[in-house]
Backbone as CSV, one residue per row, in Angstrom:
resi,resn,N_x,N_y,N_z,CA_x,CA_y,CA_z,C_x,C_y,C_z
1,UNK,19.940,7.111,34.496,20.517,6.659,33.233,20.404,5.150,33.089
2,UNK,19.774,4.730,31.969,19.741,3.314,31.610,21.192,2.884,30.354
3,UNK,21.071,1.491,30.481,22.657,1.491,29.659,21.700,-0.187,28.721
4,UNK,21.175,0.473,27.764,20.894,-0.634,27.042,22.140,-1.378,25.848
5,UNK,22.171,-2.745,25.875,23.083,-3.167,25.108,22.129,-4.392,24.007
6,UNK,22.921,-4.358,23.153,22.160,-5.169,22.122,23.743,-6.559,21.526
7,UNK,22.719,-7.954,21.739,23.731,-9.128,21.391,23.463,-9.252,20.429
8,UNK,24.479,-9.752,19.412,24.327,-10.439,18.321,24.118,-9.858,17.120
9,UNK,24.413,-8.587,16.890,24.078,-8.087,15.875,24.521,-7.585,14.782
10,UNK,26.015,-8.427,14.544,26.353,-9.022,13.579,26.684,-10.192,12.870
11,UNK,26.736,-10.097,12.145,26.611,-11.620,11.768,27.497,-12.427,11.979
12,UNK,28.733,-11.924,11.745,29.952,-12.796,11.816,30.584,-12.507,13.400
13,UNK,30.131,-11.627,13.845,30.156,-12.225,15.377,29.461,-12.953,15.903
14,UNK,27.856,-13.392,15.684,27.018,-14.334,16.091,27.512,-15.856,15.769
15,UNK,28.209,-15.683,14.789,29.090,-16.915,14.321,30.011,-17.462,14.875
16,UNK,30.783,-16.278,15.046,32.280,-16.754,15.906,31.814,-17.066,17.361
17,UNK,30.681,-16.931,17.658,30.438,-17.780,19.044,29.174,-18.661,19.212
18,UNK,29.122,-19.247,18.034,27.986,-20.357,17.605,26.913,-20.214,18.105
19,UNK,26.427,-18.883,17.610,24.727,-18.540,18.284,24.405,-18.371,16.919
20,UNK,23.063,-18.784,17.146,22.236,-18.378,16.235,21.405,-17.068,15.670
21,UNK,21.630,-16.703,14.512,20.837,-15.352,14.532,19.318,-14.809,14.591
22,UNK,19.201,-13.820,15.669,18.260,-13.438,15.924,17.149,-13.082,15.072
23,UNK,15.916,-13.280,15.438,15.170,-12.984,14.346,14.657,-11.203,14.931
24,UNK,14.661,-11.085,16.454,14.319,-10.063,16.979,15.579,-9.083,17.417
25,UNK,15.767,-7.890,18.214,17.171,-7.506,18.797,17.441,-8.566,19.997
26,UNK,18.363,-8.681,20.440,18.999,-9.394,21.741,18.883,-8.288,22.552
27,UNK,18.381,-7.634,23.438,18.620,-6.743,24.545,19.223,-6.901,25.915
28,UNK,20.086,-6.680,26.470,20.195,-6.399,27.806,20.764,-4.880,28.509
29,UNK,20.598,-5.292,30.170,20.939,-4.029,30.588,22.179,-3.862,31.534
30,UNK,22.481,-3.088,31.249,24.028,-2.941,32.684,23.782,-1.854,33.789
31,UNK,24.021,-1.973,34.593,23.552,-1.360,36.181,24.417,-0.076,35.536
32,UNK,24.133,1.553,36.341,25.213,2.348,35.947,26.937,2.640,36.157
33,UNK,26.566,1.885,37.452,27.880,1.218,38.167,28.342,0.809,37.122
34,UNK,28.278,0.290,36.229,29.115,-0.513,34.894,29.818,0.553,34.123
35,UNK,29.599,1.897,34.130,30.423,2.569,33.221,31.587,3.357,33.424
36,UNK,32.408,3.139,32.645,33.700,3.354,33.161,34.077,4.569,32.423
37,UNK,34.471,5.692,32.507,34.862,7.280,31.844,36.014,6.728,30.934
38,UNK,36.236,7.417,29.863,37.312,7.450,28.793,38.364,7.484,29.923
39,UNK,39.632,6.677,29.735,41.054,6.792,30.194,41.253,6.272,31.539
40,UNK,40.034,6.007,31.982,39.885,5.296,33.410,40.358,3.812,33.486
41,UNK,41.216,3.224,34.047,41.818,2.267,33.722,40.589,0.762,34.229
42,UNK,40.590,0.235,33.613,39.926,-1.115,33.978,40.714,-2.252,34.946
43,UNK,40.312,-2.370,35.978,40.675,-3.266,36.907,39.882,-5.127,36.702
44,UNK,40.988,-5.340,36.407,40.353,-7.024,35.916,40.425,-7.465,37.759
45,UNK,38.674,-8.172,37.081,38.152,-8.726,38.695,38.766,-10.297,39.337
46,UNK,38.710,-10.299,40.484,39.033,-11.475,40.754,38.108,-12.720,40.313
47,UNK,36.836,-12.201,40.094,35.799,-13.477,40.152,35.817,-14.298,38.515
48,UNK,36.526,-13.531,37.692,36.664,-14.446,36.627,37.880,-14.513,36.080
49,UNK,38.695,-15.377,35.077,39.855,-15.692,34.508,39.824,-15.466,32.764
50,UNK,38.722,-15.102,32.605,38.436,-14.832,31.184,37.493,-13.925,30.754
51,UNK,37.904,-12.504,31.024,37.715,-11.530,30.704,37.450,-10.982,28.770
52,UNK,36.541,-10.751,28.321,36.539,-10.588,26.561,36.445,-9.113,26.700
53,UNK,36.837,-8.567,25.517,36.871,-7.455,25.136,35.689,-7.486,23.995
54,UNK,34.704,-6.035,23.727,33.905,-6.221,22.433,33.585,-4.819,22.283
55,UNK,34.364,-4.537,21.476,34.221,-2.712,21.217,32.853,-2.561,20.205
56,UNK,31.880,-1.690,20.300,30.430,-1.486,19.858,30.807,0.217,20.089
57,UNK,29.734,0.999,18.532,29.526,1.950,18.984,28.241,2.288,19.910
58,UNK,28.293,3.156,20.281,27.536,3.474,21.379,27.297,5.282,21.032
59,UNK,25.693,4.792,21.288,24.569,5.988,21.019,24.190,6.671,22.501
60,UNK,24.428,7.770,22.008,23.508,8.704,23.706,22.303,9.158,23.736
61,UNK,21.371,9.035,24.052,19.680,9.861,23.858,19.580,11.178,24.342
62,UNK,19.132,11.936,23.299,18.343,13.377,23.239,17.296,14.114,24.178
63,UNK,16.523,13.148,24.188,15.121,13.539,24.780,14.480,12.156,25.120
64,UNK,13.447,12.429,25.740,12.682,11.460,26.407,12.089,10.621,24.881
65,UNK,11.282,9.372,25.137,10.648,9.191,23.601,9.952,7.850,24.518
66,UNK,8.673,7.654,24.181,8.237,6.428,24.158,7.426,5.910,22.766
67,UNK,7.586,4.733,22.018,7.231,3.462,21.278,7.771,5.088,20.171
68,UNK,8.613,4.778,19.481,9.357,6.093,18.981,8.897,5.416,17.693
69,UNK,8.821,5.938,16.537,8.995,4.950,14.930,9.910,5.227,14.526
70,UNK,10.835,4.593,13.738,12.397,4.597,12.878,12.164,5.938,12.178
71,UNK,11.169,6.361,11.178,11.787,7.140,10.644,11.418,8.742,11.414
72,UNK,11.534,8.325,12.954,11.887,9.787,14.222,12.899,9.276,14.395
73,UNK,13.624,8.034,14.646,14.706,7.695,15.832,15.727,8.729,15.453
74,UNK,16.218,9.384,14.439,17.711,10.269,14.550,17.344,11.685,15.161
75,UNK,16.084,11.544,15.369,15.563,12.716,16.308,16.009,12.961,17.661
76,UNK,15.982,11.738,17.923,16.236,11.330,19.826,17.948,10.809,19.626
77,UNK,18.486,10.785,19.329,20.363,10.967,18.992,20.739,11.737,19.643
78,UNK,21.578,12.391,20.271,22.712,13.628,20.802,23.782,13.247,20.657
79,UNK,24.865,12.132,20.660,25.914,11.783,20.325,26.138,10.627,20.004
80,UNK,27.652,10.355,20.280,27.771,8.866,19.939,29.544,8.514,19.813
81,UNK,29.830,7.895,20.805,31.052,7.303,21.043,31.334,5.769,21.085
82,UNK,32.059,5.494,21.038,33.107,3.991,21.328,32.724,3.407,22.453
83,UNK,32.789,1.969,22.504,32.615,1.465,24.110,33.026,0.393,24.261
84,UNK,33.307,-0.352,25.419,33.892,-1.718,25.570,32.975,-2.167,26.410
85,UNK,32.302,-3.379,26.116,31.213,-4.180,26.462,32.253,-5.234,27.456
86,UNK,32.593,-5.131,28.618,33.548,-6.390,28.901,32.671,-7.255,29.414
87,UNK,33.356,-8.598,29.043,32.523,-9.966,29.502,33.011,-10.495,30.041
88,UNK,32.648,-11.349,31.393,33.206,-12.159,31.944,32.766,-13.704,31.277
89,UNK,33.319,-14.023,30.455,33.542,-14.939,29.016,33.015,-16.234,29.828
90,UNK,34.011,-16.518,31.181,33.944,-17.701,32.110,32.136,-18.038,32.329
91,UNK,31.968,-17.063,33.348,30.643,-16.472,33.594,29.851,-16.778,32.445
92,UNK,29.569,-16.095,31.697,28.842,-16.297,31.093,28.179,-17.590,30.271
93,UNK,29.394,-18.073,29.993,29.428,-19.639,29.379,28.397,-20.520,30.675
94,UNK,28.764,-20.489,31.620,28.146,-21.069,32.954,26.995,-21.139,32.798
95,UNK,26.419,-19.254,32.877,25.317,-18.957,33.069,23.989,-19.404,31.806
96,UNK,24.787,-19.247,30.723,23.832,-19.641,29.689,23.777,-21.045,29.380
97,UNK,24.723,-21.971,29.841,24.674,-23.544,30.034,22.973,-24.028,30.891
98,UNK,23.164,-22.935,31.662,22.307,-22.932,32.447,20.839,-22.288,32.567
99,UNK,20.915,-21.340,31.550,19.882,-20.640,31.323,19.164,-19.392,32.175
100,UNK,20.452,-18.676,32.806,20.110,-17.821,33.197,20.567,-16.564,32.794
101,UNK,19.971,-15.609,33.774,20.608,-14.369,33.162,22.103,-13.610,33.356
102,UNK,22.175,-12.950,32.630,23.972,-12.864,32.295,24.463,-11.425,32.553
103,UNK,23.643,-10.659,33.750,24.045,-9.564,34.773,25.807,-9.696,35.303
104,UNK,26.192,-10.968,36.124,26.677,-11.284,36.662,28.345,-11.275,35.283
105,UNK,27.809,-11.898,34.579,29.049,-11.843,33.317,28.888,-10.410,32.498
106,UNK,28.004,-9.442,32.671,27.964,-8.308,31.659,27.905,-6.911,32.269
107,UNK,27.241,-7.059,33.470,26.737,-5.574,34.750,27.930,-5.441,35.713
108,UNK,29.024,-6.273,36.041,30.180,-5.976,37.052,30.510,-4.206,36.595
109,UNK,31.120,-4.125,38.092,31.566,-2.192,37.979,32.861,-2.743,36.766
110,UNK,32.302,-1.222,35.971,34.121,-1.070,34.505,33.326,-2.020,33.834
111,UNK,32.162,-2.902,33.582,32.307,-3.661,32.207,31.582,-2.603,31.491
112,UNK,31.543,-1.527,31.507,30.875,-0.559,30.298,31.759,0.523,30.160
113,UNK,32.554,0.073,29.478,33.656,1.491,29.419,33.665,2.319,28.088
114,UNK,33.307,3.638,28.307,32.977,4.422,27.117,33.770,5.670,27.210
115,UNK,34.356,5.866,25.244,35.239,6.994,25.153,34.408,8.468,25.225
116,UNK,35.276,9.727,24.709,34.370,10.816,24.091,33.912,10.709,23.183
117,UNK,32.227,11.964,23.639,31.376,11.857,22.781,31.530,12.663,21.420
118,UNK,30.999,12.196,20.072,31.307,13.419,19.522,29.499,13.814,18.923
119,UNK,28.913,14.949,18.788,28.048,15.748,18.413,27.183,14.616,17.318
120,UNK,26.548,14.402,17.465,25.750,13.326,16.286,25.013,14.820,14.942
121,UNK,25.590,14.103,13.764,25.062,14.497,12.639,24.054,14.129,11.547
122,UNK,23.988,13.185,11.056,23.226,12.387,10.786,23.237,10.920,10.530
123,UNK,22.117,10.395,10.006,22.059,9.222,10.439,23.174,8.222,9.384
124,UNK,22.727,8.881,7.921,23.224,8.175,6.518,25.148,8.241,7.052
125,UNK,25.430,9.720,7.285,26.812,9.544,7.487,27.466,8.965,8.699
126,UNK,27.170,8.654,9.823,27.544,8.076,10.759,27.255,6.197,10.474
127,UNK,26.029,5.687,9.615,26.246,4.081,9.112,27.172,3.735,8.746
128,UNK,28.170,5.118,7.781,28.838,4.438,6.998,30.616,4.909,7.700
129,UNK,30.199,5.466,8.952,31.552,5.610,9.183,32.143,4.324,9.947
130,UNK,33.033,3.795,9.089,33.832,2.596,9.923,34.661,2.803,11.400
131,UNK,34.276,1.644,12.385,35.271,1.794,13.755,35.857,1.089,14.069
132,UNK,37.492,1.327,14.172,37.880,-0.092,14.824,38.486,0.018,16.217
133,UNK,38.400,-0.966,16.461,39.243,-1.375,17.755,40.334,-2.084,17.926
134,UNK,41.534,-1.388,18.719,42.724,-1.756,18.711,43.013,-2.718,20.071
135,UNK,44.122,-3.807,20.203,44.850,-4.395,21.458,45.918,-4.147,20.907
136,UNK,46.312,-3.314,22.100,48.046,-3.485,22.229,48.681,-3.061,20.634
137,UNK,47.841,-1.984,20.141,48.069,-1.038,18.821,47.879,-2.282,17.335
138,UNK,47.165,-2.931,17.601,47.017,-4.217,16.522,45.588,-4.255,16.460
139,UNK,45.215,-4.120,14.895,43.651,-3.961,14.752,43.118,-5.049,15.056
140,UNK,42.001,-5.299,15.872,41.597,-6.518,16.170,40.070,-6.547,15.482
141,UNK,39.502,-5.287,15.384,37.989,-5.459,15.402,37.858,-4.115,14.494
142,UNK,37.030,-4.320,13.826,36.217,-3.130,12.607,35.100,-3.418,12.242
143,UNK,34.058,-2.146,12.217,32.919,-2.750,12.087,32.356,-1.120,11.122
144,UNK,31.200,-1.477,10.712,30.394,-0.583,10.056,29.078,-0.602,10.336
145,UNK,28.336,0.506,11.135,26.641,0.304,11.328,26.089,-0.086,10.614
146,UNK,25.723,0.795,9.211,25.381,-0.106,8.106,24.612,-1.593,7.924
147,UNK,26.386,-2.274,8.694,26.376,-3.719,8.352,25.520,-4.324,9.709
148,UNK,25.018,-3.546,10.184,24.348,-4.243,11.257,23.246,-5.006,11.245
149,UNK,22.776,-5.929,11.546,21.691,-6.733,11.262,20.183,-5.784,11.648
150,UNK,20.109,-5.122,12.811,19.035,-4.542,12.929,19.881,-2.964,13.177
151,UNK,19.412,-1.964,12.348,19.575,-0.482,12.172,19.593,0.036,13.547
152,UNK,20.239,1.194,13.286,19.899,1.773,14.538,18.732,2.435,15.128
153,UNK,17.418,3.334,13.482,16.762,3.098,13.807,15.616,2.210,14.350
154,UNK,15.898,1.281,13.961,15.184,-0.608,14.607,15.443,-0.846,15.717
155,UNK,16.453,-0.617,16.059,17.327,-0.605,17.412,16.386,0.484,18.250
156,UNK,16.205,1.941,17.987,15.776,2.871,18.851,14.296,2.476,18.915
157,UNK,13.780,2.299,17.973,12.542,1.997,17.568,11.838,0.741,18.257
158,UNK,13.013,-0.220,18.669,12.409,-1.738,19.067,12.746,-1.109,20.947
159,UNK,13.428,-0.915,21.301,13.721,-0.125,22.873,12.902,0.334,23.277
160,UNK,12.283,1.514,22.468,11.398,2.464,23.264,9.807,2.046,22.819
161,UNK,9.804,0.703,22.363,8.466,-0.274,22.801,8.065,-0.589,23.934
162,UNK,9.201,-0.977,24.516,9.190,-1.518,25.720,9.666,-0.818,27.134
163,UNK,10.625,0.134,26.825,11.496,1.134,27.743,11.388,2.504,27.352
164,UNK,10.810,3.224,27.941,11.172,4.888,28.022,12.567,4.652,27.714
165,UNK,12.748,5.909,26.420,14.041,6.525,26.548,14.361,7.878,27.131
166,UNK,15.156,7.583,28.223,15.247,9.135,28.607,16.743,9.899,28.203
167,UNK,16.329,10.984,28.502,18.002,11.783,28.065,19.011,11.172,29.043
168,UNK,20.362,11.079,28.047,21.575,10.173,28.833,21.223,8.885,28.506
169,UNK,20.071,8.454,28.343,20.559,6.606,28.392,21.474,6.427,26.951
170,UNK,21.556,5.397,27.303,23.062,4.767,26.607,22.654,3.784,25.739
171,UNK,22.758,3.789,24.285,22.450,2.098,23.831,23.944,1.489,23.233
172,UNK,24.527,0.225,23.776,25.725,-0.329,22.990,25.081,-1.149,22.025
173,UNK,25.353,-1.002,20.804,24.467,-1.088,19.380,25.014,-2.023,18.710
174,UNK,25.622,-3.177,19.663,26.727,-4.692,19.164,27.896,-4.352,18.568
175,UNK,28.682,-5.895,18.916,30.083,-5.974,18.170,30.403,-6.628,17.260
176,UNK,30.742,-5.947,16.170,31.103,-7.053,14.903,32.432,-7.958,15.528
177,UNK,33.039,-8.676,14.698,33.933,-10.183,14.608,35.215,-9.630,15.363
178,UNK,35.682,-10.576,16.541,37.216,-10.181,16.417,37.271,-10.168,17.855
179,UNK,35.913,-10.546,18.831,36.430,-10.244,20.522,37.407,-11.228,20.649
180,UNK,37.991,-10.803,22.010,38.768,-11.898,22.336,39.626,-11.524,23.603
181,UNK,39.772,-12.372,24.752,40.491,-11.980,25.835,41.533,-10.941,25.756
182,UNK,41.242,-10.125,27.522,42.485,-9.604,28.008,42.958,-9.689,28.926
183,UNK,44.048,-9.209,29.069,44.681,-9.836,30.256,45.502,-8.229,30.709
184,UNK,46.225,-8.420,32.330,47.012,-6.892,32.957,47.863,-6.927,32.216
185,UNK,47.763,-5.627,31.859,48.468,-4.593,30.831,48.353,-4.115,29.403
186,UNK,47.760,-4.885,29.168,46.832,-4.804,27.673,46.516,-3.482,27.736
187,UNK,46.386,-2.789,26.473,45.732,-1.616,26.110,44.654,-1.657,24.885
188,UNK,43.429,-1.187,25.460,42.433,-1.226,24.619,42.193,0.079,23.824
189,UNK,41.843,0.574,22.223,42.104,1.828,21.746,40.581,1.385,20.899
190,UNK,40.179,2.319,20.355,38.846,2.334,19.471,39.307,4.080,18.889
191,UNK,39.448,3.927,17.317,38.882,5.141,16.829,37.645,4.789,15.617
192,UNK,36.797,5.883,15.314,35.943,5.706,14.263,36.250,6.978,13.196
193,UNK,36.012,7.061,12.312,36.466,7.759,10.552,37.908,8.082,10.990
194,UNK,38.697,7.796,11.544,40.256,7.753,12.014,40.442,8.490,13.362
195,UNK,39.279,8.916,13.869,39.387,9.729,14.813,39.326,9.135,16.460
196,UNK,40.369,8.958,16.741,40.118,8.517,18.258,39.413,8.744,19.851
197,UNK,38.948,7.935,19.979,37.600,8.241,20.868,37.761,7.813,22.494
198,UNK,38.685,6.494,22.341,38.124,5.205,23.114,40.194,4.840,23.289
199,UNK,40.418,4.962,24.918,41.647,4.237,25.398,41.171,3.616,26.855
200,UNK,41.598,2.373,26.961,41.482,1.962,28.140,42.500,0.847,28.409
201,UNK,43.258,0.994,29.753,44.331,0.080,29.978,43.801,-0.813,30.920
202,UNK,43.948,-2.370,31.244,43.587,-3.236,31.828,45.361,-3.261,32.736
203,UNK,44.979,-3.501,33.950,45.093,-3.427,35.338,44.861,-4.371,36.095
């Protein structure tokens, strides 16, 4: 299982952390060690002090596919749940001061924590279903595919250029506006069309 994640791919989150927007997807990858099961509690690590939260929905793959074209990608779909992208915020700032790669702030075990899946239907009605994400029962984050800078077919379509998709891999498909630290005891919640998917308690 591969766990592809995509930066920046909204707008007003690319903003709120003074990056510039991409003209291509942002890709990276998280080891599988990174994923954490719905309800499994997240253990904040010792190696950083600034832990972010960034709830993204998250796509599961169907079938195998290589250099796929957009209008197949809802072909290769099987589901699609909630996820928490955690960052080690500290880390990362470091690493990109520096110009390296950002494994170390994004691949730690638990920074990929994903709710249940639900059955993927199609493509038009799942853009437009809104998701948000809750701290501590207070909406922090809402987003709409739709509004995404690169589609999801663009997204499947730009991946499997470069990467086999096989069944099970994972794509986190960015976070719109609103990350922002957590700290022990916090509770993280994500539902999408009101339906809840996504709980995770920090520890």
């Amino acid at each position: 299982m591969k766990i592809f994640c995509v930066g920046r791919n909204y707008v007003q989150h690319a903003q709120e952390l003074n990056n510039p927007l991409p003209e291509k997807p942002v890709i990276f990858m998280k080891a599988p060690t990174a994923i954490l099961k719905n309800k499994q509690p997240f253990f904040y690590p010792d190696f950083s002090k600034d832990i972010h939260f960034e709830g993204e929905l998250v796509l599961k793959i169907k079938r195998n596919g290589k250099s796929i074209q957009e209008k197949f990608a809802e072909k290769y779909i099987e589901s699609f749940s909630l996820g928490i992208d955690f960052t080690a915020r500290d880390i990362q700032n470091e690493l990109k001061e520096k110009g390296l790669p950002w494994e170390l702030a994004k691949s730690f075990d638990g920074a990929a924590a994903i709710g249940d899946f639900v059955p993927f239907g199609n493509l038009e009605r799942l853009s437009k279903s809104t998701f948000q994400i809750f701290k501590n029962d207070e909406l922090v984050q809402e987003g709409l595919p739709e509004q995404m800078i690169f589609s999801i077919p663009q997204l499947i379509a730009f991946i499997s250029n470069y990467f086999t998709l096989q069944q099970g891999d994972l794509i986190y498909t960015g976070t719109p506006a609103g990350v922002g630290p957590v700290k022990i005891g916090d509770k993280i919640s994500g539902k999408l069309a009101e339906k809840e998917l996504l709980q995770v308690e920090i520890k």
